[in-house]
Every structure is written in structure tokens, then in C-alpha cells.
OpenMM code with the backbone's topology and positions (N, CA, C; nanometers):
from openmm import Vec3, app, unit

residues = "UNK UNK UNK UNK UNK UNK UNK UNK UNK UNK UNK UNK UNK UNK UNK UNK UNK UNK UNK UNK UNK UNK UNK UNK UNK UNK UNK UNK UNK UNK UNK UNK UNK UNK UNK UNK UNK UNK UNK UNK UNK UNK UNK UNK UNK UNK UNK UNK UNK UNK UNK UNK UNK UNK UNK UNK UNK UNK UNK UNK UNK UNK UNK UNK UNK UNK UNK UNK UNK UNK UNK UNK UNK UNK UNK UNK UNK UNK UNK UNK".split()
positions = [
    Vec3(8.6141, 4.8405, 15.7637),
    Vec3(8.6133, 4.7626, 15.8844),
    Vec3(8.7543, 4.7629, 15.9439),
    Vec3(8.7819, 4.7767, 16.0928),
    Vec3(8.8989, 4.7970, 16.1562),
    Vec3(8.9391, 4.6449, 16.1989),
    Vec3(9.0374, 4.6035, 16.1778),
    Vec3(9.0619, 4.4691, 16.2119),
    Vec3(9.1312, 4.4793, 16.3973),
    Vec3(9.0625, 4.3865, 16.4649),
    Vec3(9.1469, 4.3834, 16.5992),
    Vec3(9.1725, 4.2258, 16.5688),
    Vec3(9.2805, 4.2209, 16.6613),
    Vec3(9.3266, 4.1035, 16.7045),
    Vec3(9.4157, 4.1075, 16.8386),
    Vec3(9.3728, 4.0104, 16.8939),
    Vec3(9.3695, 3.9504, 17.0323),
    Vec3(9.5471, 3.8562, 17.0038),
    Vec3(9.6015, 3.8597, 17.0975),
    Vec3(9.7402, 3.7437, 17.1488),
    Vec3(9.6816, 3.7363, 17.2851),
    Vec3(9.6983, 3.5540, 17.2744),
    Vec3(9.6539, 3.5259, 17.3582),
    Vec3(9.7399, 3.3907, 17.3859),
    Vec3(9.7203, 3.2940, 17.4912),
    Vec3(9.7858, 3.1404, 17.4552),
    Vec3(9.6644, 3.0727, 17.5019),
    Vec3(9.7096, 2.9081, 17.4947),
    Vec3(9.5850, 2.8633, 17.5858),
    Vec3(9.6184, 2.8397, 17.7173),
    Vec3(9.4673, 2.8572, 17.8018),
    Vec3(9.4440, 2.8454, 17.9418),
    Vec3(9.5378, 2.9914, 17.9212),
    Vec3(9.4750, 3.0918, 17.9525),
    Vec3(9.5266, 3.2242, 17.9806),
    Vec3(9.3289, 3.2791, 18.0580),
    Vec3(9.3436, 3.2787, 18.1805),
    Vec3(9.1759, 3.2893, 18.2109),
    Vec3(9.1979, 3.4682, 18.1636),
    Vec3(9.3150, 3.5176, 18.2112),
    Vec3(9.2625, 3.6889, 18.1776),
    Vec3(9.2507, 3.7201, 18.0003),
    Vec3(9.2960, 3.5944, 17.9345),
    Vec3(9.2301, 3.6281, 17.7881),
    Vec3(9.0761, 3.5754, 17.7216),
    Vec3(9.0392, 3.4854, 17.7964),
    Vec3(8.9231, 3.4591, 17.7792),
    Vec3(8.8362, 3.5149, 17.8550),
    Vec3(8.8347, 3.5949, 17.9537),
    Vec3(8.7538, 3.7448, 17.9875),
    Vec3(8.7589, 3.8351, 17.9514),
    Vec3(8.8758, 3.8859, 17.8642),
    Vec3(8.8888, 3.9608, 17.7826),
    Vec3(8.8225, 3.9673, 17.6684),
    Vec3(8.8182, 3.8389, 17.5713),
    Vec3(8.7586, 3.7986, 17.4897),
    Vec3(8.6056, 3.8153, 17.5097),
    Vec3(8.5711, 3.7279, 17.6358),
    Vec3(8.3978, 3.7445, 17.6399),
    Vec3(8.3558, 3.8918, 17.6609),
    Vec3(8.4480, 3.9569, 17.6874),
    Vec3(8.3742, 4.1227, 17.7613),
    Vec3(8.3351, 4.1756, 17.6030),
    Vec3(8.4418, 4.1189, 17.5378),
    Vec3(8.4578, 4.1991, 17.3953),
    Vec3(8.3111, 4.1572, 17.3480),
    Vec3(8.3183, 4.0741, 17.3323),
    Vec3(8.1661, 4.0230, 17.2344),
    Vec3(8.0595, 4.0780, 17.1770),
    Vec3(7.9885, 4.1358, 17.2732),
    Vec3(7.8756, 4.2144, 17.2564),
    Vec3(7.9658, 4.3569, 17.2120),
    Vec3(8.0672, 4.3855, 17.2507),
    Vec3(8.1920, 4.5492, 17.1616),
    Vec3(8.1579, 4.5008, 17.0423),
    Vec3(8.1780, 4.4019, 16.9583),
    Vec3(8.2523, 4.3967, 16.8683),
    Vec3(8.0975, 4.3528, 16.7796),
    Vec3(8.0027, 4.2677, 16.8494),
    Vec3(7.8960, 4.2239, 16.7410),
    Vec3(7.7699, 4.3565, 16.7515),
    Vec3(7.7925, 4.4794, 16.8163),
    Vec3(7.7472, 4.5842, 16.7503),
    Vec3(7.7974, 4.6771, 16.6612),
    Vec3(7.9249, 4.6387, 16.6880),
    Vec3(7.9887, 4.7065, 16.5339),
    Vec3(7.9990, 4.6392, 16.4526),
    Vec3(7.9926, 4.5408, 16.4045),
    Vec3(8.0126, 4.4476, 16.2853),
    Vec3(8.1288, 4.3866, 16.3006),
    Vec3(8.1973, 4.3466, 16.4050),
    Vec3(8.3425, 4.3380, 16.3689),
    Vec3(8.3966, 4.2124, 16.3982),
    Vec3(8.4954, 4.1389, 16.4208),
    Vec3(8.5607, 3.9930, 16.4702),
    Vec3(8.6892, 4.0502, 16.5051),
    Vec3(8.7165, 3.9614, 16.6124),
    Vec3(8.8088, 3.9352, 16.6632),
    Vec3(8.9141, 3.8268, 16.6375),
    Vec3(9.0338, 3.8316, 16.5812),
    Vec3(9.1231, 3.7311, 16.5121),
    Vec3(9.2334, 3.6967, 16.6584),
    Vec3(9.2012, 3.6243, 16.6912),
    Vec3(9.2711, 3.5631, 16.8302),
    Vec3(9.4248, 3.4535, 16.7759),
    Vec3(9.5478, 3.4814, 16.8103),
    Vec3(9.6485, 3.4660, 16.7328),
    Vec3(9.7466, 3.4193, 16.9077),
    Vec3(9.8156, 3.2840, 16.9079),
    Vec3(9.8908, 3.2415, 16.9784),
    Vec3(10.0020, 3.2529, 16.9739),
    Vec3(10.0223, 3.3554, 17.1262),
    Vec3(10.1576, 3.3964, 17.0871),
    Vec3(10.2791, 3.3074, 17.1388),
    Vec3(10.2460, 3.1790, 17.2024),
    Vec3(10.3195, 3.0768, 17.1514),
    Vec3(10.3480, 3.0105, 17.0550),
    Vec3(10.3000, 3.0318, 16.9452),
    Vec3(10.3291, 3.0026, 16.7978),
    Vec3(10.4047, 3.0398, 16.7409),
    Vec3(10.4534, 3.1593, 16.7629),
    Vec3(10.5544, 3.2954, 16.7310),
    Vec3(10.6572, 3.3263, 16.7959),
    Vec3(10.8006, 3.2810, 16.8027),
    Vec3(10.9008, 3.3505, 16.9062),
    Vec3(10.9174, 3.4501, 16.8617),
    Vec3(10.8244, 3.5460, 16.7874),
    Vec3(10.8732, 3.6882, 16.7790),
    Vec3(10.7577, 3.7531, 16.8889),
    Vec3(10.6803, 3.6914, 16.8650),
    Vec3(10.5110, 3.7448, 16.9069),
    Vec3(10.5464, 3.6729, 17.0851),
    Vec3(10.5902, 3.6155, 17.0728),
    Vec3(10.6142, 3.5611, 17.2335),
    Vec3(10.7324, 3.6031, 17.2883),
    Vec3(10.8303, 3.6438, 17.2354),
    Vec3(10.9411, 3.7489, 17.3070),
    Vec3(10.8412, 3.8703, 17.3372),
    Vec3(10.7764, 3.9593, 17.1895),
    Vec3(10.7436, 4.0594, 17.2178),
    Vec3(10.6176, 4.0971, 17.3444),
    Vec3(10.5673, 3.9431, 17.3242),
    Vec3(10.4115, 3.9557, 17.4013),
    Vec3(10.3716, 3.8838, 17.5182),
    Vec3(10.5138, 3.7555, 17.5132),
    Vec3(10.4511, 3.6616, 17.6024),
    Vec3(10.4019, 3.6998, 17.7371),
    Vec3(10.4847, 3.8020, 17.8197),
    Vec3(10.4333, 3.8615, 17.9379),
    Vec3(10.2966, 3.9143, 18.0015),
    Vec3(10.2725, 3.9956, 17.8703),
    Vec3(10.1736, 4.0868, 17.9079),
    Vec3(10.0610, 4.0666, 17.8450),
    Vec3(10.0371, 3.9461, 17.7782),
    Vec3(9.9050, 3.8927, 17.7699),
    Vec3(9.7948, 3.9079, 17.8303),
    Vec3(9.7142, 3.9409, 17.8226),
    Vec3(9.6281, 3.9286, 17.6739),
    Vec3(9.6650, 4.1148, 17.6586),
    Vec3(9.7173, 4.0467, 17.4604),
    Vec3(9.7258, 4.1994, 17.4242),
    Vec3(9.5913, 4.2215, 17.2904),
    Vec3(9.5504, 4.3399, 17.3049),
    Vec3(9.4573, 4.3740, 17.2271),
    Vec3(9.5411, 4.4842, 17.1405),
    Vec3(9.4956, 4.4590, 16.9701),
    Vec3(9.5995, 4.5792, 16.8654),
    Vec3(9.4323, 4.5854, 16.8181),
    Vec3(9.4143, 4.6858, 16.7589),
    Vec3(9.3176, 4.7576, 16.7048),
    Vec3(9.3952, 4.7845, 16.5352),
    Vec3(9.3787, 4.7741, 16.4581),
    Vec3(9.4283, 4.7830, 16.3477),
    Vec3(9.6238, 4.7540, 16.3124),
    Vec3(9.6460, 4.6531, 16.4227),
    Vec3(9.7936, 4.6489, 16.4750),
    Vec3(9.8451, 4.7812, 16.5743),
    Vec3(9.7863, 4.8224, 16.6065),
    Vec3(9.8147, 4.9452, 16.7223),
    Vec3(9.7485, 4.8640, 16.8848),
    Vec3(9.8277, 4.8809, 16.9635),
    Vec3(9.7640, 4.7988, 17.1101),
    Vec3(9.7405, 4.9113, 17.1432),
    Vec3(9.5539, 4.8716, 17.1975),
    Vec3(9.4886, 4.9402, 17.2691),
    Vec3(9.4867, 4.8512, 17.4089),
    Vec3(9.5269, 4.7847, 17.4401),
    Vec3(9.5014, 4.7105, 17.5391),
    Vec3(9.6280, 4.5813, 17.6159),
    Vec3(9.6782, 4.5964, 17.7187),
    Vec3(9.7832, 4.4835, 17.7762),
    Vec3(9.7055, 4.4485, 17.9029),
    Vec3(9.6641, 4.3536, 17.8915),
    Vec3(9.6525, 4.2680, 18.0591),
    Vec3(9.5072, 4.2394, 18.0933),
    Vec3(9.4318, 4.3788, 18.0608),
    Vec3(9.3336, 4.3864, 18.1030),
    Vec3(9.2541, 4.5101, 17.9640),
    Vec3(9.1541, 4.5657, 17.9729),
    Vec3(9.0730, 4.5618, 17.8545),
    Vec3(9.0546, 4.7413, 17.9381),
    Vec3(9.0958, 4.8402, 17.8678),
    Vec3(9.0588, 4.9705, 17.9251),
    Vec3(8.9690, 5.0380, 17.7915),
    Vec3(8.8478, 5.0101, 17.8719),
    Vec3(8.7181, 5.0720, 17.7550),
    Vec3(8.7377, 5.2242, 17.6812),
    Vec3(8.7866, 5.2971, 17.7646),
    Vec3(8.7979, 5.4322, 17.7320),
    Vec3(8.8804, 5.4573, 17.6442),
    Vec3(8.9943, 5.3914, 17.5926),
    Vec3(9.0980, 5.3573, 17.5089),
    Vec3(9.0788, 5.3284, 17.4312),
    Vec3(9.0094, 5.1942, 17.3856),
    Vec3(8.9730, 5.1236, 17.2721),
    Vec3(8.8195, 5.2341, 17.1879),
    Vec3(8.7425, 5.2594, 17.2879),
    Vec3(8.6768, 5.3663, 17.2514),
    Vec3(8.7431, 5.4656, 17.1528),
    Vec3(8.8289, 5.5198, 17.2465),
    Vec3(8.8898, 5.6661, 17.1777),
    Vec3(8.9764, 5.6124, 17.0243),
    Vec3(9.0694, 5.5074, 17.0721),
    Vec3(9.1143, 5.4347, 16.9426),
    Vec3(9.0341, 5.4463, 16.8150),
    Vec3(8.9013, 5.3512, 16.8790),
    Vec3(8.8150, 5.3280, 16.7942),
    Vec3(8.7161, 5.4778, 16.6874),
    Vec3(8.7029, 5.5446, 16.7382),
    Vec3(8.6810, 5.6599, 16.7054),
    Vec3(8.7526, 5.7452, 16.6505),
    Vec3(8.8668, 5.7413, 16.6581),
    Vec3(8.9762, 5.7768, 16.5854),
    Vec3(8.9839, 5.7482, 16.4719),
    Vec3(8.9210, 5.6276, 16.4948),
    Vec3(8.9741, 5.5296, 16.3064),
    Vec3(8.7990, 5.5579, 16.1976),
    Vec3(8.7403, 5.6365, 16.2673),
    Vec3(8.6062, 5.6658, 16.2134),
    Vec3(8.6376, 5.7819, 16.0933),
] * unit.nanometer
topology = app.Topology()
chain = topology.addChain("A")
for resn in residues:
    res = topology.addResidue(resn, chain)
    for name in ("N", "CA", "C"):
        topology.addAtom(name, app.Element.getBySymbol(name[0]), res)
């Protein structure tokens, strides 16, 4: 199983559309999403705070801002 995880903060609306698009991605592959505040972290919030919502696919970002299917796809297939 490939672990993703989401940085996100709260009230971020482009991470919780991000999140919902994922849903149905992730519960036909078997998978979860570990959603991690990157205000919690001044490492994770120097590195991330901007460009939220970031998506890492096994700690590799497939994704900044917005959710590019073709990417996470190819990512994802990669790791097959």
C-alpha cells in the first residue's frame, strides 16, 4: 500500500476540495489519506505554508495547489 498524505491547515477551502475529489481515488484503491497541519510544523510550514494544499504520494509531491490527475496517475503507476 502507497501511503499519501495531504498538508493542509484549517479553513483552507482549496484543501478540502482537494480532499473530497480524492475520495472516491483513493476508496477504489484501498487507500487513506493522512491529512497533516502544516501549521503544526515550522518546518512543514516554512516548507509548505504557501502552496497548500500539497499532495506527497509516498513522500514525493504529486500535487501543489490544485490536484493534477494525470500526475498522481502516472506517480501512482509507477509505484505498481
Amino acid at each position: 500500500m502507497s501511503r499519501l498524505t495531504l498538508y493542509s491547515r484549517e479553513g483552507c477551502g482549496l484543501c478540502d476540495e482537494l480532499l473530497l475529489a480524492l475520495g472516491p481515488w483513493t476508496e477504489a484503491r484501498g487507500e487513506r489519506i493522512e491529512v497533516l497541519d502544516v501549521d503544526a510544523d515550522p518546518l512543514l510550514k516554512r516548507r509548505y505554508g504557501l502552496k497548500i494544499p500539497v499532495l506527497l504520494l509516498d513522500g514525493e509531491p504529486v500535487a501543489y495547489g490544485h490536484l493534477d490527475w494525470d500526475k498522481l496517475e502516472s506517480a501512482w503507476n509507477a509505484r505498481r
